[in-house]
N, C-alpha and C positions, 0 to 999 in steps of 0.2 A: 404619635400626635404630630401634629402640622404645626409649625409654630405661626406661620402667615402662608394663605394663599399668595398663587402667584400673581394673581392682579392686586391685592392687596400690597404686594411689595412696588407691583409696577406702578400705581399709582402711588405712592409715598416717594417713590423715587421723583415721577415728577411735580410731585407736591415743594422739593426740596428739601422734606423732613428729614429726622433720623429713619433710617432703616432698620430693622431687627429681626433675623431671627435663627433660627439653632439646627443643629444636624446631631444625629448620633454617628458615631464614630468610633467601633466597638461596643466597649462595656463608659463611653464617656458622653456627655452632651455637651458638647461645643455653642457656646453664643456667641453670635456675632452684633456688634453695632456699631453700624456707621450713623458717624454724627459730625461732621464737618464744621470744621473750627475747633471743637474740644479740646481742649489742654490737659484735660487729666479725668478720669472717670474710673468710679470704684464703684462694686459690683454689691450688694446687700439681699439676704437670702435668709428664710424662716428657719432652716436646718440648725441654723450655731446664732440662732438668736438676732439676725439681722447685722453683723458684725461686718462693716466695708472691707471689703477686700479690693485691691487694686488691677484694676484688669489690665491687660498685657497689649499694647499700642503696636499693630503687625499691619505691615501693606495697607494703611488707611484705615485700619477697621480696629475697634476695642475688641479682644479677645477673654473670653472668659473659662476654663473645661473644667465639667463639675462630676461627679458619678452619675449613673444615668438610671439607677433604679427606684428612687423615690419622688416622690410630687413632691414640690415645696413653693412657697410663692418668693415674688422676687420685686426690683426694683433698681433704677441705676441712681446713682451719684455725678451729676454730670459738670462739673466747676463748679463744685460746691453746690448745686439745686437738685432737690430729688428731680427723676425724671424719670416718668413711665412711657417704655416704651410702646407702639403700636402691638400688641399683644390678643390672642385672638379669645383668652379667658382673664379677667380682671374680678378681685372682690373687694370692696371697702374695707380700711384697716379701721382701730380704734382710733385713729389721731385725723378723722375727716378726709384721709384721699381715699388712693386705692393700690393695691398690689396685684403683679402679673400672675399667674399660675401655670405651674410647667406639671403636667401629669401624665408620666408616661404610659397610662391607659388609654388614655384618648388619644 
């Protein structure tokens, strides 16, 4: 699955926004998000019930590496305010926003 085309990234870049998206790397899925200014950003994930996990501040960018065989939806924590990233599948959750979806059949 593609997490963002590539103009899709190029225009977020010069939108100024966050950036996001993910590689496989082995048997692992790597995310990445660049979000400039961030002070701290924790990662939330349908698998273990949506439970923040802290993601890992490398060369500019929030690091996250999760296993790479199941879908599961997702969402970030960004200073304290949900934040969804530019994602290229989204579904409404029960509490009125939305969640990202990573499915690695697509």
């Amino acid at each position: 699955m593609k997490c963002l085309s590539t103009l899709v990234i190029f225009m977020t870049l010069i939108a100024g926004c966050a950036t996001h998206y993910c590689r496989k790397e082995k048997d692992s899925l790597v995310l990445y998000l660049e979000k400039p200014g961030a002070q701290r950003v924790f990662f939330a994930y349908s698998l273990d019930g949506f439970k923040p996990h802290e993601a890992r501040h490398l060369d500019g960018r929030w690091v996250v590496v999760l296993p790479y065989e199941n879908p599961f939806r997702y969402y970030y924590v960004v200073d304290d305010e949900i934040f969804l990233p530019p994602c290229q599948f989204t579904e409404s959750d029960d509490f009125g926003s939305e969640n990202c979806i990573f499915d690695p059949q697509q």
